[in-house]
SEVEX-755425 format. One record per residue (C-alpha): residue in three letters; x negated, y negated, z negated. Coordinates in Angstrom, 3 decimals, decimal comma, padded with zeros to 6 digits. Example, Ala and Ser with C-alpha at 12.3 -4.5 7.8 and 13.67 -1.06 7.14 Angstrom:
BEGIN
- ALA  -012,300  004,500  -007,800;
- SER  -013,670  001,060  -007,140;
This chain:
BEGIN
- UNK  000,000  000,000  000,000;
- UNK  -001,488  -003,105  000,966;
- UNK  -002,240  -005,880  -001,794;
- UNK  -000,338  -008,788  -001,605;
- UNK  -001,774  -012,390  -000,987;
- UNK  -001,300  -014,641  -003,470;
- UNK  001,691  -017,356  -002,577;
- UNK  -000,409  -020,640  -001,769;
- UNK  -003,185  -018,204  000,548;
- UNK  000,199  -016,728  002,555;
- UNK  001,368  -019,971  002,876;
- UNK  -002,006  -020,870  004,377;
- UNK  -001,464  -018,020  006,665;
- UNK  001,916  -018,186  008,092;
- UNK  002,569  -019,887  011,466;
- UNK  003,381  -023,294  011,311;
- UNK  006,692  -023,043  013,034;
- UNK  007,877  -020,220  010,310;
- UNK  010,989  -021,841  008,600;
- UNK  011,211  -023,161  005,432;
- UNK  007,489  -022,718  004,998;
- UNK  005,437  -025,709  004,051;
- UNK  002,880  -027,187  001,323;
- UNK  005,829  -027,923  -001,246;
- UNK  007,709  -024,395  -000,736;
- UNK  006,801  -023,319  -003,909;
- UNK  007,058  -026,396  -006,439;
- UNK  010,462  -026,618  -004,418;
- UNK  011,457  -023,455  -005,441;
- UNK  010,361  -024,586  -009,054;
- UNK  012,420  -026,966  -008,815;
- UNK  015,202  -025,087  -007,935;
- UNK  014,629  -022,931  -010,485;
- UNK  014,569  -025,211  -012,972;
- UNK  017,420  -027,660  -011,947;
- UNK  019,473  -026,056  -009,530;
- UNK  021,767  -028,873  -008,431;
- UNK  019,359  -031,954  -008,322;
- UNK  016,317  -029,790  -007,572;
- UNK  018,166  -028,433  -004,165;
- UNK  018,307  -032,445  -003,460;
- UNK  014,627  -031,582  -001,968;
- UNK  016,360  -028,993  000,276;
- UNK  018,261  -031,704  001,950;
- UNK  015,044  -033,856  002,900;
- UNK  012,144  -032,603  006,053;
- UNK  008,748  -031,484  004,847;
- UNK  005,795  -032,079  006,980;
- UNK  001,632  -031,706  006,577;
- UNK  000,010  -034,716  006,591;
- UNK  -002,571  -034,044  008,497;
- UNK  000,191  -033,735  011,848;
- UNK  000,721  -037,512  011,330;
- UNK  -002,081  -039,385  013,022;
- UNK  -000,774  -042,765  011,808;
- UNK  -001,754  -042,046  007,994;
- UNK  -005,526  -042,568  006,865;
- UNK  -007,627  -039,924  004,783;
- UNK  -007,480  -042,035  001,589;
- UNK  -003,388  -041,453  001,579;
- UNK  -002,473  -039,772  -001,794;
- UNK  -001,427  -036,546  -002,210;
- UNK  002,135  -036,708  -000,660;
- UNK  004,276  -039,791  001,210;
- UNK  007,396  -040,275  002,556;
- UNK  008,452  -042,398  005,290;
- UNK  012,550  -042,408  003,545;
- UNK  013,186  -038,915  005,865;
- UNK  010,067  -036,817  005,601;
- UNK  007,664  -035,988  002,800;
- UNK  004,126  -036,012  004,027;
- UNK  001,792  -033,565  001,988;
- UNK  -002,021  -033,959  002,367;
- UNK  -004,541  -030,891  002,397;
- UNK  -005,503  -031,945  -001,481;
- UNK  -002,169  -031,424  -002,344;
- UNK  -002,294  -027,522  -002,139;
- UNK  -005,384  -027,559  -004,926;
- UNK  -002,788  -029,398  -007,194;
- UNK  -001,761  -026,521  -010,497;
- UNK  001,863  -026,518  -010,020;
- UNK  003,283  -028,632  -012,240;
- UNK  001,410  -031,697  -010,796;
- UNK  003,002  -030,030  -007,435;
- UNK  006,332  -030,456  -008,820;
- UNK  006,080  -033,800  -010,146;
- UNK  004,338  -035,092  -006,980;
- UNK  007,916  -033,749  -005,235;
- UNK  010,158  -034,635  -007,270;
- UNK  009,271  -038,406  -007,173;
- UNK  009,187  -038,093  -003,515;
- UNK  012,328  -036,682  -002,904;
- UNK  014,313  -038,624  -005,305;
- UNK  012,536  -041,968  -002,973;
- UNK  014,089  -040,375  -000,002;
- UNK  017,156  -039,899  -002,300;
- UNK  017,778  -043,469  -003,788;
- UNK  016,641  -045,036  -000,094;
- UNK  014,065  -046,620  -000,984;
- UNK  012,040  -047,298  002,348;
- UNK  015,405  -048,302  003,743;
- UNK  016,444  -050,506  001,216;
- UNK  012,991  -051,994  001,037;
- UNK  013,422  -052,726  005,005;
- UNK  016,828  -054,182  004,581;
- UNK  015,316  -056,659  001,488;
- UNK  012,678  -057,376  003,942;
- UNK  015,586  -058,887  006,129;
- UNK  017,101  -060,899  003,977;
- UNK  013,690  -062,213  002,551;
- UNK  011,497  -062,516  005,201;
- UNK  008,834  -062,167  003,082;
- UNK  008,543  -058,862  001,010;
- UNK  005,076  -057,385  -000,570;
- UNK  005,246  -053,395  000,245;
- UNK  002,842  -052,639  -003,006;
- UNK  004,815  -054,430  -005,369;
- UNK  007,680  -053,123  -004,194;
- UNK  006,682  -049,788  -004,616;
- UNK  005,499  -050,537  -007,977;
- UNK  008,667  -051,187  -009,067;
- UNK  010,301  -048,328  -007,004;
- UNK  007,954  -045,989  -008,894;
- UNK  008,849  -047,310  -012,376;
- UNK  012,555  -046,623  -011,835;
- UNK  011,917  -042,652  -010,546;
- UNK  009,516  -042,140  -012,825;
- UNK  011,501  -043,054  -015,910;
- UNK  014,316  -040,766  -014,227;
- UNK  011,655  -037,626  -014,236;
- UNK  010,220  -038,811  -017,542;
- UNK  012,179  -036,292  -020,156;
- UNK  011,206  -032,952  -017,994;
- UNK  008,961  -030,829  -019,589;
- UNK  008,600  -028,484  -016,829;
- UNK  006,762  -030,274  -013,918;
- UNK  003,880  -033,278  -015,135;
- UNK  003,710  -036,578  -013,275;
- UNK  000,579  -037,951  -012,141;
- UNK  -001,795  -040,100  -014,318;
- UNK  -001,235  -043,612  -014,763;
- UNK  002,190  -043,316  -013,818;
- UNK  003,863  -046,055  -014,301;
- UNK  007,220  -046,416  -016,345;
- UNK  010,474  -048,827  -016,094;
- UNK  010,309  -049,778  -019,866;
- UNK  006,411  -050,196  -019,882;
- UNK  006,909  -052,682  -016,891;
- UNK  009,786  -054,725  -018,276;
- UNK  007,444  -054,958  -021,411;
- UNK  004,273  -055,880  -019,113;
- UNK  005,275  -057,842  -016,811;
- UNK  008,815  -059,653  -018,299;
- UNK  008,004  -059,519  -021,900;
- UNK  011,626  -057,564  -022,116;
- UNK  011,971  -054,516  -024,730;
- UNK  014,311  -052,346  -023,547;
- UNK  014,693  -048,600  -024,381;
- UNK  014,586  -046,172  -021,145;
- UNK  017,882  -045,282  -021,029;
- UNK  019,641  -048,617  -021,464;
- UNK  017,036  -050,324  -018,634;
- UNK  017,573  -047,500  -016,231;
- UNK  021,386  -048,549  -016,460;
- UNK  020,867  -051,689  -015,241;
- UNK  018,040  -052,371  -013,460;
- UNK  017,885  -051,098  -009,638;
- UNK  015,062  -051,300  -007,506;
- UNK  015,865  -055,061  -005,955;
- UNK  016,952  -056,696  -009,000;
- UNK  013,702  -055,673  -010,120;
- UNK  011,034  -056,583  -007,395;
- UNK  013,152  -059,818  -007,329;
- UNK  012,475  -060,206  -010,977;
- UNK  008,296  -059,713  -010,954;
- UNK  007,883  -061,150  -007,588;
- UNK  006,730  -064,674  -008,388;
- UNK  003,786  -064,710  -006,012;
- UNK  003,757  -067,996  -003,558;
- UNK  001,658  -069,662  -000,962;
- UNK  -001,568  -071,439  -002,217;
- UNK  -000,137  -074,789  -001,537;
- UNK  002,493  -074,332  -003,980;
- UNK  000,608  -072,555  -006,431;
- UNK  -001,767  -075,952  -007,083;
- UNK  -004,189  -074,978  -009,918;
- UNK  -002,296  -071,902  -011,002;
- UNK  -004,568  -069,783  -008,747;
- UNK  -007,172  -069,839  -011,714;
- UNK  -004,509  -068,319  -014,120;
- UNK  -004,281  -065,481  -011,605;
- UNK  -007,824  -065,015  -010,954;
- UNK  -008,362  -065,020  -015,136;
- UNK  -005,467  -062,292  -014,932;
- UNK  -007,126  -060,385  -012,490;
- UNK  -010,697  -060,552  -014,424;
- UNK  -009,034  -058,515  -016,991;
- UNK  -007,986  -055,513  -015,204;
- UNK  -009,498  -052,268  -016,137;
- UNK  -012,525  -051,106  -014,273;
- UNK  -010,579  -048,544  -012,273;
- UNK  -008,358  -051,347  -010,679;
- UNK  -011,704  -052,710  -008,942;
- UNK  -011,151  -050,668  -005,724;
- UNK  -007,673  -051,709  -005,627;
- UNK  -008,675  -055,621  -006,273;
- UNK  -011,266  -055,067  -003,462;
- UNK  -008,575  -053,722  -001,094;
- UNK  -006,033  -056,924  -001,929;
- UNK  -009,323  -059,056  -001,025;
- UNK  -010,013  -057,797  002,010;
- UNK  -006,277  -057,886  002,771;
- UNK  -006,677  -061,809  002,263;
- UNK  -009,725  -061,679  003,828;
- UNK  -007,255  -060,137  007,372;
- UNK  -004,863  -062,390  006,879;
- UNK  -006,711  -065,237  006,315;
- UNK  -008,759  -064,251  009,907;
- UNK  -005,260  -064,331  011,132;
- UNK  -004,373  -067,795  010,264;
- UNK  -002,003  -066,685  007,709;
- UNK  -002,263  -067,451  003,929;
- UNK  -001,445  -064,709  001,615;
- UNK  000,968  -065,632  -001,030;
- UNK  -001,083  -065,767  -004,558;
- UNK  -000,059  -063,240  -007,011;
- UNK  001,551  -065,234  -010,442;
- UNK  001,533  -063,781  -013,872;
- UNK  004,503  -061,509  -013,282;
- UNK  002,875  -059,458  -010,190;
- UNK  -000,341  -059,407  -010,984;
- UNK  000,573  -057,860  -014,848;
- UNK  002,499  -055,258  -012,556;
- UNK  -000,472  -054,647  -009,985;
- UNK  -002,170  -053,872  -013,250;
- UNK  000,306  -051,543  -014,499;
- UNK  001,025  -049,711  -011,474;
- UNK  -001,400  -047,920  -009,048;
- UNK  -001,047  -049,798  -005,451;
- UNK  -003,994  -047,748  -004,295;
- UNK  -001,483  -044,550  -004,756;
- UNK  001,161  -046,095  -002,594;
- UNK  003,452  -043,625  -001,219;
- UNK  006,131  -045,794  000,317;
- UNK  005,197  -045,644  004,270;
- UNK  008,366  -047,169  006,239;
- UNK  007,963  -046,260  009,461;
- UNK  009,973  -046,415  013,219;
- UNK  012,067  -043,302  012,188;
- UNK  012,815  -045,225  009,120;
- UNK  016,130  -046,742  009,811;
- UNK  018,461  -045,817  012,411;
- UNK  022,172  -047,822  013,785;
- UNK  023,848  -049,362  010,701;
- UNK  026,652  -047,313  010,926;
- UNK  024,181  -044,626  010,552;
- UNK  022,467  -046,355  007,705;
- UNK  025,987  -046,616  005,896;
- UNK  026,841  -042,663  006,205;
- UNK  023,527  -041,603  005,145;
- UNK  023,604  -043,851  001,955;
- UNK  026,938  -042,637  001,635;
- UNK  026,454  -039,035  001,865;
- UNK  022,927  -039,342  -000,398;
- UNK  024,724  -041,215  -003,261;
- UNK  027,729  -038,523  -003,464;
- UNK  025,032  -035,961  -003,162;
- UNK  023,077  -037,605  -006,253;
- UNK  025,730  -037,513  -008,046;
- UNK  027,294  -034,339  -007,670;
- UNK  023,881  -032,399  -007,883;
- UNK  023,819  -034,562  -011,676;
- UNK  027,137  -033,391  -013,219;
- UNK  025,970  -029,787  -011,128;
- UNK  022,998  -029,691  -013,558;
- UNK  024,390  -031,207  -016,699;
- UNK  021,741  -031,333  -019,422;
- UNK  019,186  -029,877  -016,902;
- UNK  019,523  -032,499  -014,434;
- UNK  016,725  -033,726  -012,974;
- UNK  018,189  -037,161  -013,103;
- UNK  018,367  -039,834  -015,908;
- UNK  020,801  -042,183  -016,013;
- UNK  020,944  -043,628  -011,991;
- UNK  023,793  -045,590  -012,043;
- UNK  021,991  -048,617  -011,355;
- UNK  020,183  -047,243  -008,572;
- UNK  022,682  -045,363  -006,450;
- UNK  022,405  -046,226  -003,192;
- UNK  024,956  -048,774  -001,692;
- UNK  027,599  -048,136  000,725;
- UNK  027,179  -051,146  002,998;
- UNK  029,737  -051,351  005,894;
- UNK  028,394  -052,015  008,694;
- UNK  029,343  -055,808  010,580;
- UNK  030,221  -054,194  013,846;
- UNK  032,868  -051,952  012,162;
- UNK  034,382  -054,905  009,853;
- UNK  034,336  -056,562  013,658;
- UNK  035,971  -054,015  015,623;
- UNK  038,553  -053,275  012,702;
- UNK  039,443  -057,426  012,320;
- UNK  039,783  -058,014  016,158;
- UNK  041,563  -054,688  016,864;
- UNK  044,345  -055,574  014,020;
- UNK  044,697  -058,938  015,668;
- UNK  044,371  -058,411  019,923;
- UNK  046,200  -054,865  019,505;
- UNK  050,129  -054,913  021,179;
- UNK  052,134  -054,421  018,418;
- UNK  055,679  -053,462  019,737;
- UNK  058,895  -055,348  018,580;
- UNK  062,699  -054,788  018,430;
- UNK  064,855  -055,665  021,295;
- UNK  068,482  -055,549  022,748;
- UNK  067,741  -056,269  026,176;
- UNK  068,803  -052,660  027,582;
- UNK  072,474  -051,036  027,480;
- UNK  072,876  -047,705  025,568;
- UNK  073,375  -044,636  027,385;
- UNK  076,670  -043,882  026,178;
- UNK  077,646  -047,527  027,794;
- UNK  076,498  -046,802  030,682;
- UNK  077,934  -043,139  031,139;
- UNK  081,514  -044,376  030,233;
- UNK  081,105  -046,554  032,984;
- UNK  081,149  -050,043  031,067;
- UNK  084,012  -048,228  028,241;
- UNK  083,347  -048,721  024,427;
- UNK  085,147  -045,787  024,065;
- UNK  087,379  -045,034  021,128;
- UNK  084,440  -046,059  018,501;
- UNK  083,854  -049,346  019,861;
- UNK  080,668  -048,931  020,233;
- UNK  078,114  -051,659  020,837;
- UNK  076,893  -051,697  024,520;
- UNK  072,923  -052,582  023,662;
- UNK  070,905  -050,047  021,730;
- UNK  067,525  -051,496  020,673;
- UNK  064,079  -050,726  022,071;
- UNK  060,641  -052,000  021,914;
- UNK  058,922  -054,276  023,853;
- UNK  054,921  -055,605  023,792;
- UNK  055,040  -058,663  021,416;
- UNK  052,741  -060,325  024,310;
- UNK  051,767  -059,832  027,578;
- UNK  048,008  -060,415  027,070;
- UNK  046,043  -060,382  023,822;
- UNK  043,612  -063,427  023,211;
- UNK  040,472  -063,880  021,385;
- UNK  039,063  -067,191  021,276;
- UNK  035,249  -067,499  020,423;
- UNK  033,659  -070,619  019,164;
- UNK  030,085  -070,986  019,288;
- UNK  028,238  -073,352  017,386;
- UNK  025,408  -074,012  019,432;
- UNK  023,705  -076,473  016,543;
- UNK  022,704  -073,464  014,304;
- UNK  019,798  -070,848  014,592;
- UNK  020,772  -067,498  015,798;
- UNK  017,535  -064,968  016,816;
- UNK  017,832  -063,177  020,286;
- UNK  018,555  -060,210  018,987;
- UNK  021,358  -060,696  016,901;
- UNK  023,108  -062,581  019,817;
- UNK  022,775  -059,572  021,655;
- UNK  023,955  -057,226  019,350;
- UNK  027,288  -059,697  018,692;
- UNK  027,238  -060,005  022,385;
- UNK  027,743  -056,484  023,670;
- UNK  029,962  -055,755  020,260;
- UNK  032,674  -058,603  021,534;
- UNK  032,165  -057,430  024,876;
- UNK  032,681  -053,792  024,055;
- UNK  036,143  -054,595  021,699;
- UNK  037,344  -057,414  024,715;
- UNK  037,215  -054,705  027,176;
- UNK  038,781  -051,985  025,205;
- UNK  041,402  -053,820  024,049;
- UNK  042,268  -055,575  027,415;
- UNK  041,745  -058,687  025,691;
- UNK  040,866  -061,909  027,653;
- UNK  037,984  -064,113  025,905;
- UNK  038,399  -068,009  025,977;
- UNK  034,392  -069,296  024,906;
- UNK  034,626  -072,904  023,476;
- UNK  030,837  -074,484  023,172;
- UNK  029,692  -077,220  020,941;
- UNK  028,314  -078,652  017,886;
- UNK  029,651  -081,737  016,261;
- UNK  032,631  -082,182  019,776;
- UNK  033,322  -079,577  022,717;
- UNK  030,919  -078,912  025,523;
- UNK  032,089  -077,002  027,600;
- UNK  035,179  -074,106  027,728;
- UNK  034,957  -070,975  029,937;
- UNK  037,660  -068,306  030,437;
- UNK  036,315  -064,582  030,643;
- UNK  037,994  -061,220  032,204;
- UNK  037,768  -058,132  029,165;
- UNK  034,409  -057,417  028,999;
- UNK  032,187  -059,687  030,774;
- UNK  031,783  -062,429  028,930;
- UNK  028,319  -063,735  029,200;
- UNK  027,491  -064,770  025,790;
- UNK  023,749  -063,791  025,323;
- UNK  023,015  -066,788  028,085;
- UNK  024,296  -069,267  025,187;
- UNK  021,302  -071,496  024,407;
- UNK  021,107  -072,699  020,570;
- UNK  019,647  -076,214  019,283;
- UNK  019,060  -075,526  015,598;
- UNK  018,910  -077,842  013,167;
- UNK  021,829  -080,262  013,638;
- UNK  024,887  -080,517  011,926;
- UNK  028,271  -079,574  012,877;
- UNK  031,916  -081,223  013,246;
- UNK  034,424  -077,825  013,332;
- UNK  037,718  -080,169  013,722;
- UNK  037,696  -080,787  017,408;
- UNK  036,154  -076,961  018,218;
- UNK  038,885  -075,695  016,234;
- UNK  041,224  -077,819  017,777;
- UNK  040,488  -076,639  021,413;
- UNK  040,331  -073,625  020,316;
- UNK  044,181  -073,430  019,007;
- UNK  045,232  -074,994  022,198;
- UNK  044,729  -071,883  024,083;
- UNK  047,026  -070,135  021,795;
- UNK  044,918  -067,072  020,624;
- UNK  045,662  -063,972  018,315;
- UNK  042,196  -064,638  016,607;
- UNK  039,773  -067,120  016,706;
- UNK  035,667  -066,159  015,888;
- UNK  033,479  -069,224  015,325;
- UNK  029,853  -068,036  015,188;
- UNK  027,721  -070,100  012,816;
- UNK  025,973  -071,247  010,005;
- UNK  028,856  -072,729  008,146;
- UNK  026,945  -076,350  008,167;
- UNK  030,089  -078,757  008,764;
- UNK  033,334  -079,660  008,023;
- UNK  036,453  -078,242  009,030;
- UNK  039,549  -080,654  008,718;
- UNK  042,097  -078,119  010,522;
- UNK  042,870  -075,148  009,622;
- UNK  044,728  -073,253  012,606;
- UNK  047,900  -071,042  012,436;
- UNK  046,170  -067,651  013,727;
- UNK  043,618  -065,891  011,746;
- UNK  040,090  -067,243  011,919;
- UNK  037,054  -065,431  011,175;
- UNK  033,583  -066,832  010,699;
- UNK  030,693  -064,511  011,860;
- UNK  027,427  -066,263  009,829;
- UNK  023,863  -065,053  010,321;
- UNK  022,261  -063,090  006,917;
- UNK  020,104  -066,130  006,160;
- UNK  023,657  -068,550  005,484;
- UNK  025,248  -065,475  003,787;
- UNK  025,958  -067,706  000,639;
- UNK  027,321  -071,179  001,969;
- UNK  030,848  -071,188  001,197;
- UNK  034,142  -071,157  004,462;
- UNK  036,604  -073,386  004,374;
- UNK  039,241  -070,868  005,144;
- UNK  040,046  -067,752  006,626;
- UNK  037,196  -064,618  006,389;
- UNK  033,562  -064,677  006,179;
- UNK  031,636  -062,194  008,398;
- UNK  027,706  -061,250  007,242;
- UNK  025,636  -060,087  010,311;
- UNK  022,781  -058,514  009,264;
């Protein structure tokens, strides 16, 4: 009988295509073992060797993820198994909360968004959720939610109570106080004293944020300084152990994006109550992943309510009965008209205002573009386009579906008189009216159809006058 290999050497062995073989196989079966519900979380998620990603450097740590795969290097394998397991677990339950995604989508609403910080503070919250398990260890120098509300915000606040409310944004938004050096005035010597007392194994990861500066300052941009806040959390975490790698595969069509955080967040939670008091999972709440609905849907759903026929009563036709007794009501005296529907219009309208005076990037005009085009020509809805800024430009009447709205050309900057756009607008009698804009005007009429306002993300918090606000993101 021949001897059998150990697990990791057969591993080794077996072809690469064999299923459900990989570096992790057997902390995830550990896992599975140990925590049936959330530990099958890391069933749902791809597993890949590093080493088949060109784009990933030979100083990466043991395992990545990209928010869909987890990456393993070669090291990982020499790992004992418990370090296996905790390397795993904290990258499935990234893939799990979104955090690559969600750090993309703060990206565009920020503009400006440091990836090591960030994951920082994404590794505080998933470690402190792993923190109680006694069966898999978590690497060295991990870094904890409590420890960095204590280092970096001066907050005490057990485990359990800050993993209920703190999620991942609320906290990068609350240590990020890094700005540019012309802002930052004489404060760049507090940092620098900061960073003089970081412990001797930070100096490669100091040296790395250098040269960083160094690149971008070769590129003609200034890196934002680091205040008190980040750099006490640089010091606390391990940004040379980064593990957060969004990539192209990252993020797919929002509607996509909305399902899969969806579908992870019921997963998370009914993998928790599956496990009980073995969950793998602390308390999440905070950190769920949200259900964001997409623009385009909210778009389609407004415009289809409003442009759709909707059919009403009429008497305009004789009954059958009438007309088979030859024009006699009959004994019952029956009424000669039976009711019957008819379309409440003959054509459905959609009026679009554009406010050419705000700032609206190429490619969310084409996006908004093909989605009106797209609902117009499904709907058989004609499109009446009224141009201007602060009193009308011009007015052009469209066929369903070919509207030409990416040629718009936008000013930026100026302000904005709605009265007399939404007056023109009125006068063609629409089911709906769309203004797209930034909201950066008065509007002293307030028409009798609905009116929705579609606002770029960056004026997602000035107020409307009236009617619905629409974020496109």
């Amino acid at each position: 009988m021949a001897e059998s290999l150990p697990a990791s050497q057969s591993e080794l062995e077996a072809p690469q295509d064999a299923p459900y073989r990989h570096r992790g196989t057997r902390a995830v079966a550990r896992m599975v073992e140990f925590a049936p519900s959330t530990g099958g979380l890391a069933l749902w998620v791809k597993h890949q060797a590093m080493s088949e990603l060109q784009a990933f450097s030979a100083s990466s740590p043991y395992v990545i993820t990209d928010g869909c795969t987890v990456f393993y290097s070669a090291a990982f394998e020499e790992l004992p198994l418990p370090e296996q397991v905790g390397h795993i677990a904290h990258e499935v339950l990234h893939i799990a909360l979104r955090h690559p995604q969600r750090y993309l989508d703060l990206q565009h609403l920020l503009g400006d968004v440091d990836l090591p910080l960030f994951n920082i503070c994404a590794d505080a919250i998933v470690n402190s959720a792993l923190s109680h398990l006694t069966w898999l260890k978590l690497p060295e120098g991990s870094v904890f939610l409590d420890k960095l509300l204590k280092a970096a915000l001066q907050l005490e606040q057990p485990v359990d109570k800050a993993m209920l409310q703190w999620d991942v944004e609320t906290l990068y938004r609350a240590v990020d106080d890094r700005a540019s050096p012309s802002k930052r005035g004489n404060a760049q010597s507090n940092s620098t004293s900061a960073a003089a007392q970081q412990p001797s194994n930070q100096g490669q990861s100091s040296r790395s944020s250098s040269a960083a500066g160094q690149a971008d300052a070769s590129n003609g941009k200034a890196k934002p300084l680091d205040g008190q806040r980040a750099a006490l959390a640089r010091v606390l975490g391990r940004p040379s152990q980064a593990d957060l790698v969004p990539g192209p595969a990252t993020q797919g069509a929002p509607e996509s994006e909305a399902e899969q955080a969806r579908e992870w967040s019921e997963r998370i939670t009914r993998a928790h109550a599956g496990d009980g008091a073995h969950s793998m999972l602390r308390s999440l709440l905070a950190d769920l992943p949200k259900t964001r609905t997409p623009w385009e849907q909210v778009l389609r759903t407004q415009l289809a309510r409003s442009l759709s026929n909707e059919p009403e009563l009429s008497w305009s036709r004789p009954s059958r009965s009438y007309l088979a007794n030859q024009g006699r009501s009959g004994p019952n005296h029956r009424m000669p008209f039976e009711p019957g529907t008819s379309p409440s219009r003959a054509v459905p309208r959609l009026v679009l205002v554009v406010d050419v005076s705000g700032s609206i990037n190429d490619e969310l005009m084409q996006r908004f573009a093909r989605e009106i085009e797209a609902i117009t020509r499904r709907l058989g809805a004609g499109i009446t386009l009224v141009v201007g800024d602060n009193r009308v430009q011009r007015v052009e009447s469209y066929q369903p579906g070919r509207s030409k709205l990416s040629d718009i050309q936008f000013k930026g900057g100026g302000g904005t008189d709605f009265t007399p756009l939404l007056l023109e607008a009125e006068r063609h009698h629409p089911d709906i009216i769309v203004v797209l804009t930034d909201l950066d005007g008065p509007a002293r009429h307030q028409p009798r159809c609905p009116v929705l306002w579609a606002v770029p993300q960056a004026f997602a918090l000035a107020p409307h006058p009236f009617g619905r606000k629409l974020v496109l993101s």
